[in-house]
KEMAR-811683 format. One record per residue (C-alpha): residue in one letter; chain; z, y, x. Coordinates in steps of 0.25 Angstrom, whole numbers, always signed. Each point is the difference from the previous one (the first is absolute). Layout:
<recs>
+------+------+-------+-------+-------+
: code : unit :    zz :    yy :    xx :
+------+------+-------+-------+-------+
:    a :    A :     Z :     Y :     X :
...
+------+------+-------+-------+-------+
</recs>
This chain:
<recs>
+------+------+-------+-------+-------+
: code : unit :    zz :    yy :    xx :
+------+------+-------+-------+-------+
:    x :    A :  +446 :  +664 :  +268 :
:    x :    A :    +5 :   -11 :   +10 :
:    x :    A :   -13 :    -8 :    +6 :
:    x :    A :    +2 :   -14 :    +5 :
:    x :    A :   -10 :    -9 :    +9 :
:    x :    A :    +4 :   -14 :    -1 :
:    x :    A :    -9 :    -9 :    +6 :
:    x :    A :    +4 :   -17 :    -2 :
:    x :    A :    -1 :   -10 :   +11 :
:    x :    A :    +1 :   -13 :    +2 :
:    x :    A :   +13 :    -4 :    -2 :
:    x :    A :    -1 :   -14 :    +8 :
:    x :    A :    -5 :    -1 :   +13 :
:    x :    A :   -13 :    -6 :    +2 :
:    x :    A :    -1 :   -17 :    +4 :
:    x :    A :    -3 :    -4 :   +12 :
:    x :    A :   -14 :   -13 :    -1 :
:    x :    A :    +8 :   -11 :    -2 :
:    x :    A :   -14 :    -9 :    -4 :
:    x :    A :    -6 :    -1 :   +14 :
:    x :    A :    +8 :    -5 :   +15 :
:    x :    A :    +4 :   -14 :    -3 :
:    x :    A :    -6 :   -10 :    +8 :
:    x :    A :    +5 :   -14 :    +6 :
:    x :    A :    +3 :    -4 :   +13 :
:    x :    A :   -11 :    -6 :    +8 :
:    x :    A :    +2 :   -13 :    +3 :
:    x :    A :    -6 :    -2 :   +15 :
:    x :    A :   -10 :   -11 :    -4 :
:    x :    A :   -14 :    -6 :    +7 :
:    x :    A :    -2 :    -9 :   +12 :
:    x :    A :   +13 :    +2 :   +11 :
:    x :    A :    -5 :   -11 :   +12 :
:    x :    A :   -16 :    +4 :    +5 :
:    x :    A :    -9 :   -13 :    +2 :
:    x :    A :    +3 :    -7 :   +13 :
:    x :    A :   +15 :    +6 :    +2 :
:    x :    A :   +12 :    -9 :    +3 :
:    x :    A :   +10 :    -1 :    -9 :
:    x :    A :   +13 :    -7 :    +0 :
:    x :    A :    +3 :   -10 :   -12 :
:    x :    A :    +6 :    +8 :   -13 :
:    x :    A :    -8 :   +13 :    +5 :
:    x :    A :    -6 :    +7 :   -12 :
:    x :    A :   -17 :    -2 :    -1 :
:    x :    A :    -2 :    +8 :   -13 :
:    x :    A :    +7 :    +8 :   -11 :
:    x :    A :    -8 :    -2 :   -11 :
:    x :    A :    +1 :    +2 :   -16 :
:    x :    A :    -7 :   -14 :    -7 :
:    x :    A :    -8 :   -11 :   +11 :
:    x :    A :   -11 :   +10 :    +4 :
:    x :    A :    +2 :    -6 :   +15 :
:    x :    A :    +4 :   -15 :    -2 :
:    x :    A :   +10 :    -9 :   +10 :
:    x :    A :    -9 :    -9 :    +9 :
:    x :    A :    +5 :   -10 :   +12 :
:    x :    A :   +15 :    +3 :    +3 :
:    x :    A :    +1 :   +13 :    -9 :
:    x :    A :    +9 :    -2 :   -12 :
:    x :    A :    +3 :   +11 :   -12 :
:    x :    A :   +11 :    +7 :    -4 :
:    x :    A :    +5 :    +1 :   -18 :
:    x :    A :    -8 :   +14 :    +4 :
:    x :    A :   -12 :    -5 :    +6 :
:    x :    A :    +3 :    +6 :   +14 :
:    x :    A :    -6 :    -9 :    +9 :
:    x :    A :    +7 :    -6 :   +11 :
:    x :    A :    -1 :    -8 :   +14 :
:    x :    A :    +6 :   -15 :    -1 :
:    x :    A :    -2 :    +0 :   +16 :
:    x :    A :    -1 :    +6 :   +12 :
:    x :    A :   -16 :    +3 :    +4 :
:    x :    A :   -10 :    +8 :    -2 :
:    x :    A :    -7 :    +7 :   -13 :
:    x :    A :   -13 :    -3 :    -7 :
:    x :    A :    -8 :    +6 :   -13 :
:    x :    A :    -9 :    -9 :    -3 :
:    x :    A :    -8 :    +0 :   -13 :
:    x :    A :    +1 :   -12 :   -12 :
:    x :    A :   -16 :    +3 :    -6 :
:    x :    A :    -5 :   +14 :    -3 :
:    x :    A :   +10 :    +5 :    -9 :
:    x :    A :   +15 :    -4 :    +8 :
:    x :    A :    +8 :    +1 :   +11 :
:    x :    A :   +11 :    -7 :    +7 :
:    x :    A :   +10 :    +1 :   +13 :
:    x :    A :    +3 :   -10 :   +10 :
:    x :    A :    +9 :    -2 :   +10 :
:    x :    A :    -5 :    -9 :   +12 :
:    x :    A :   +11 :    -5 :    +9 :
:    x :    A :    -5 :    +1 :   +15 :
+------+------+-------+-------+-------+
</recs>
């Protein structure tokens, strides 16, 4: 009598994880010009998402809220009460 040993495998090949590995670009934001640095008018101050640091003297804001310089001078931080910030930009 004839004896066959079959054995069945898979018959797809197995898939890759295709849940995980997706992430978005960064997008390079936070504070570009340092307190006390020159800067040229239209330099960019901050890149920011909402008004976390807000315009002061010759700063203006951009549809994104990117802060930039109005004027040529130099940077300062200062702070608006306990709880905000903003960015000016004295001419010298």
């Amino acid at each position: 009598m004839l004896k066959l040993n079959i054995q069945l495998f898979a018959h797809k090949k197995g898939m890759g994880s295709t849940k995980n590995g997706r992430d978005s670009e960064s997008k390079r934001l936070g504070v570009k010009r340092a307190d006390g640095q020159f800067v040229l008018a239209g330099n960019i101050l901050v890149k920011q998402r909402g008004t976390k640091i807000h315009p002061g003297t010759n700063v203006g804001r951009g549809s994104d809220d990117t802060l930039f310089a109005l004027v040529d001078g130099k940077v300062k931080f200062e702070r608006m009460g306990a709880d905000r910030k903003k960015v000016s930009v004295y001419a010298e």
